[in-house]
N, C-alpha and C positions, 0 to 999 in steps of 0.2 A: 529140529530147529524151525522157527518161524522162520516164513517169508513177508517180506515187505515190500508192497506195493506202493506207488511214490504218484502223486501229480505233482509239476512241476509250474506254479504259477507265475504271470511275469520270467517265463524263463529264458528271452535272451536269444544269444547263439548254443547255448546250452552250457556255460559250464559248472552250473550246479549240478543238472543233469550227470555229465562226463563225470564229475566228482563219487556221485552215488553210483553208479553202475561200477566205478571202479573198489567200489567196498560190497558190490553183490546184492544192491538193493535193484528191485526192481521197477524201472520207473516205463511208466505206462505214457503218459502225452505229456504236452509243455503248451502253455497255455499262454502268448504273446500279442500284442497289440499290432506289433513291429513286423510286418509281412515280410520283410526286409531278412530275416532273422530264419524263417522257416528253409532254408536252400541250409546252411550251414546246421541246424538242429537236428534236420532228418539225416542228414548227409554222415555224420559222423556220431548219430545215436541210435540206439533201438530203440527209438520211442517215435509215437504222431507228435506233428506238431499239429497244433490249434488256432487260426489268428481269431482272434476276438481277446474284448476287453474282460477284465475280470469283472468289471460292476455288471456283465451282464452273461455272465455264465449263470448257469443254475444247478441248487443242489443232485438235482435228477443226473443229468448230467455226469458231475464227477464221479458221484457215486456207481454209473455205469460202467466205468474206469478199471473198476476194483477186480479182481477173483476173488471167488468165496472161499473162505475162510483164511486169508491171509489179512495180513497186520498192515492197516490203511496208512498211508503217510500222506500229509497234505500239505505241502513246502512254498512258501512265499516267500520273494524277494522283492518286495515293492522299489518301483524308481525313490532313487533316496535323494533328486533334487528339493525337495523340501525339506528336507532335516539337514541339508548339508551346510557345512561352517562357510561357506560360498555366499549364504544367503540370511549370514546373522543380521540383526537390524534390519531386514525386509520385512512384510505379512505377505506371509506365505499360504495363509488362509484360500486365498481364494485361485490357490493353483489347482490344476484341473485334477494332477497326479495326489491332491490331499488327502480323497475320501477309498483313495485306494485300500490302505489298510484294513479301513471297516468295511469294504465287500470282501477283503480277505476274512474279517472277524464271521463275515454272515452266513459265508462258506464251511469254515470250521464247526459253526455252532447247527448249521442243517444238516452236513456229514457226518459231525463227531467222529471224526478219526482217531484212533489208537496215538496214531502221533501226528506230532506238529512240527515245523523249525521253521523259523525265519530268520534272514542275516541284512542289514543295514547298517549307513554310517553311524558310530558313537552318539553323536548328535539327537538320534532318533528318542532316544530316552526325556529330552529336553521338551518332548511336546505330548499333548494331554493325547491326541491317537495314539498315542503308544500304551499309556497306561492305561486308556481302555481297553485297549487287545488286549494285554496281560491281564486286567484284572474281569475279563471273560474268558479267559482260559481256565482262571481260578476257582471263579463261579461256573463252572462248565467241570469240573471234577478233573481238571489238568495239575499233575506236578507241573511247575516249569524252572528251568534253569535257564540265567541270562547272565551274562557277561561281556565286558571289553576283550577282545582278541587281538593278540600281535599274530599277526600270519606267518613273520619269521617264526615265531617259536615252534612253529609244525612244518618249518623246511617251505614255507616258501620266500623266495630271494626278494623280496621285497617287501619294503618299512609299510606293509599297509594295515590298517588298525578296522576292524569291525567289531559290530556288535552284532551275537551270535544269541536266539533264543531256541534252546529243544524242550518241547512241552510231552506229558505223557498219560493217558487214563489208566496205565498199569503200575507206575509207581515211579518212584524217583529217579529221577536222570541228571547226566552232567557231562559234560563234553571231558573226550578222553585226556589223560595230562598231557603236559609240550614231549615232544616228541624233538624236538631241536633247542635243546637248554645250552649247549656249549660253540660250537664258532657257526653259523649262522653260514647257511646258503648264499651264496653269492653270487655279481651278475656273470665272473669269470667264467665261474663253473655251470654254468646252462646257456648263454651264449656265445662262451668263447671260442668255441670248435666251429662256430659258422661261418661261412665264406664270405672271405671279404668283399665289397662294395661299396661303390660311390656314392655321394651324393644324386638323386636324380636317374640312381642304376637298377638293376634288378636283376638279381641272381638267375641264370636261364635254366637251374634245375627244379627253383619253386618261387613260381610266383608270387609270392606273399613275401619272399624273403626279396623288397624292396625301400629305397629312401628317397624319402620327401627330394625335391629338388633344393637348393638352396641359392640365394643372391649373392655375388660376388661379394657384399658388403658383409654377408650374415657369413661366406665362408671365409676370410678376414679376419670374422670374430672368432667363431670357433677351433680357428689355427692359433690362436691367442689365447684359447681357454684348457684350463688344464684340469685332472679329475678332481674333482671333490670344492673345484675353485667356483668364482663366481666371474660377473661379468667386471670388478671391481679389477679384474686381474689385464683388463685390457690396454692399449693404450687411448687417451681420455675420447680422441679423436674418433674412437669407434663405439661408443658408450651413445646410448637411446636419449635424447633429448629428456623423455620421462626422469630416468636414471639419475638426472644431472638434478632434479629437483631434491630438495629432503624427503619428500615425502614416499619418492620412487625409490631408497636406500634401504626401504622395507621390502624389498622383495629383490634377495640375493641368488635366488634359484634360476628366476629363469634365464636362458640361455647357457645354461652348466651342462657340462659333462658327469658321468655315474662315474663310480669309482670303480675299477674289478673287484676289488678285495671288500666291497661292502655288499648289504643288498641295493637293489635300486631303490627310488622314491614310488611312491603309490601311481599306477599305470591309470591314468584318466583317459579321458574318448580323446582328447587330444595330442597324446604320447608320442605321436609320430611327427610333431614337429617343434626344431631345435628352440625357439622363441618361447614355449608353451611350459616351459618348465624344465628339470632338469634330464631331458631327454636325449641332450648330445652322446655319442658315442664314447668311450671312453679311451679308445684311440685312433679311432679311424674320424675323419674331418666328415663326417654328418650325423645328422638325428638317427635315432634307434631305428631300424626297421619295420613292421606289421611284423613281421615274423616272431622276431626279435620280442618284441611291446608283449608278442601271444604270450610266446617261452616263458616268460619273465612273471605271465597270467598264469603259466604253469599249465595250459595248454601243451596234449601231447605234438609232437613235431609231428608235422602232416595235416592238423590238424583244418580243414577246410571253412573258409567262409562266404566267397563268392567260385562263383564261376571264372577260372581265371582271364577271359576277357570281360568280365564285366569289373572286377575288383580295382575301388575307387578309397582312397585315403580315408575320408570323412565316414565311410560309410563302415568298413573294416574298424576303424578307430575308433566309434561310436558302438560299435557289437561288443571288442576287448575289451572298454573301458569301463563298459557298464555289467560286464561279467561276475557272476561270484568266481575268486579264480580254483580252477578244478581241484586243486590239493584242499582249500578248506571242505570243498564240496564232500570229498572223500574223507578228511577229518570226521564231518557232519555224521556221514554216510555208518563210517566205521564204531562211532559212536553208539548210535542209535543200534548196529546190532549187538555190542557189550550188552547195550543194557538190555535188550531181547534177551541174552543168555545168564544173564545176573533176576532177571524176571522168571525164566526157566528153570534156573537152578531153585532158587524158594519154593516153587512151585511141588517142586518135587520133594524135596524135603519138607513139607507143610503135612 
């Protein structure tokens, strides 16, 4: 059987990383802007982290990465605030994070690695960077497969949608089928065995398992708000001045609680507080935890991000949210080696 060796670009706190190691790909560095991120990458990977930009990494480089004779993998998750529905009617042209992709493109085309993946918001198909990548994948001798992904449908508890591409120089490839087609992972069942907690408290067995403080007014509200509801559910007297306008009746989520019995909503860098979205807990009177926000990222428990005296809300919130979360990772992961052994099998009978 092949081995595959993995660089892991824009990778974050790691959890595309964690994803691939857990289907036995082997990933060698992770390659971040975000210095921020390297404590929490090494801490809970076997791999180097790297800080530097990808627009100035160089072929030499990754390529040194590699062992000889195993099957190269070159994995990009570019920052997807530019594709993101956040930033429809903007020009996003001349965000710094734009030209990201095509020094991903200029990486793949000077390595030529065996494989490729990259995951982004839906969105990203909506801008011509995209279709350059792909359509130098194509002209670079790559199968590729791209498609919209429900993350619930491979068990993870949250409604998050991406866009998943695996490209290959050995022949056709396709992300494995759902793996979770009938009742869908829930937020009950992965954080409801966790200790309870206040507002403003923190669990004294693991630091991370903490919540936002909240204002007398905001804890008001969310004694007022019930799962699956909205802030329409309150009395009017405690309702956001915004709210009271028409135009603020278009946004029923924030300040909601999760429901147990569904998955959550898509875990953003600011998950951890009740205002931000629907991040209330769904019975206890505060926003979800860091802990809590990981789980839910599908991060395993334990899973470390700062040093627990230095771990800061924004800073934690901002690593989870911009995570690929580890179950796609391993989806990804598990994929790519079928088709190693669906590429070995022909091979053999050829």
């Amino acid at each position: 059987m092949f081995d595959i060796d993995a660089v892991d670009l824009f990778c974050g706190a790691g959890g595309l990383t964690a994803g691939l190691l857990k289907a036995k790909v082997h990933v060698r560095a992770g390659y971040d802007i975000d210095r921020m991120c390297e404590y929490a990458y090494e801490k809970n990977n076997r791999a180097s982290f790297v800080a530097k930009s990808v627009e100035d990494v160089t072929v030499e480089e990754i390529g040194d990465w590699y062992r000889p004779n195993s099957i190269r993998l070159l994995a990009g998750c570019a920052p997807c605030q530019p594709f993101s529905t956040y930033n429809q009617g903007r020009d996003t042209r001349s965000d710094r994070k734009w030209p990201l992709l095509y020094a991903f493109k200029r990486l793949i085309e000077g390595v030529q690695p065996e494989l490729v993946t990259m995951e982004n918001v839906p969105d990203v198909t909506k801008h011509q960077v995209y279709h350059d990548f792909v359509q130098a994948l194509k002209d670079g001798g790559y199968h590729v497969w791209a498609e919209r992904v429900a993350c619930v449908d491979y068990g993870l508890p949250q409604q998050r949608r991406r866009h998943v591409l695996l490209a290959s120089r050995l022949g056709p490839i396709e992300l494995i089928p759902p793996t979770h087609t009938g009742k869908p992972v829930t937020v009950k069942d992965v954080i409801g065995h966790l200790p309870k907690i206040s507002a403003g408290k923190c669990d004294p067995k693991d630091p991370l398992h903490r919540a936002a403080t909240l204002t007398p007014l905001n804890l008001e509200r969310i004694r007022q708000s019930r799962p699956g509801g909205t802030w329409m559910d309150w009395k009017p007297a405690l309702r956001a001045k915004c709210h009271r306008k028409e135009s603020g009746k278009t946004y029923p989520s924030v300040y909601g609680r999760m429901r147990w019995d569904q998955p959550s909503p898509t875990m953003t860098t600011l998950c951890y507080g009740f205002g931000n979205g629907r991040f209330g807990h769904p019975k206890e009177d505060r926003a979800i935890s860091l802990r809590e926000a990981a789980t839910l990222q599908s991060f395993p428990v334990g899973y470390e991000f700062m040093p627990k005296e230095e771990i800061t809300f924004k800073v934690v919130g901002r690593m989870i949210g911009n995570a690929v979360p580890v179950r796609l990772g391993e989806v990804i992961g598990k994929s790519l080696k079928r088709h190693l052994k669906m590429v070995e099998k022909a091979r053999s009978h050829a």
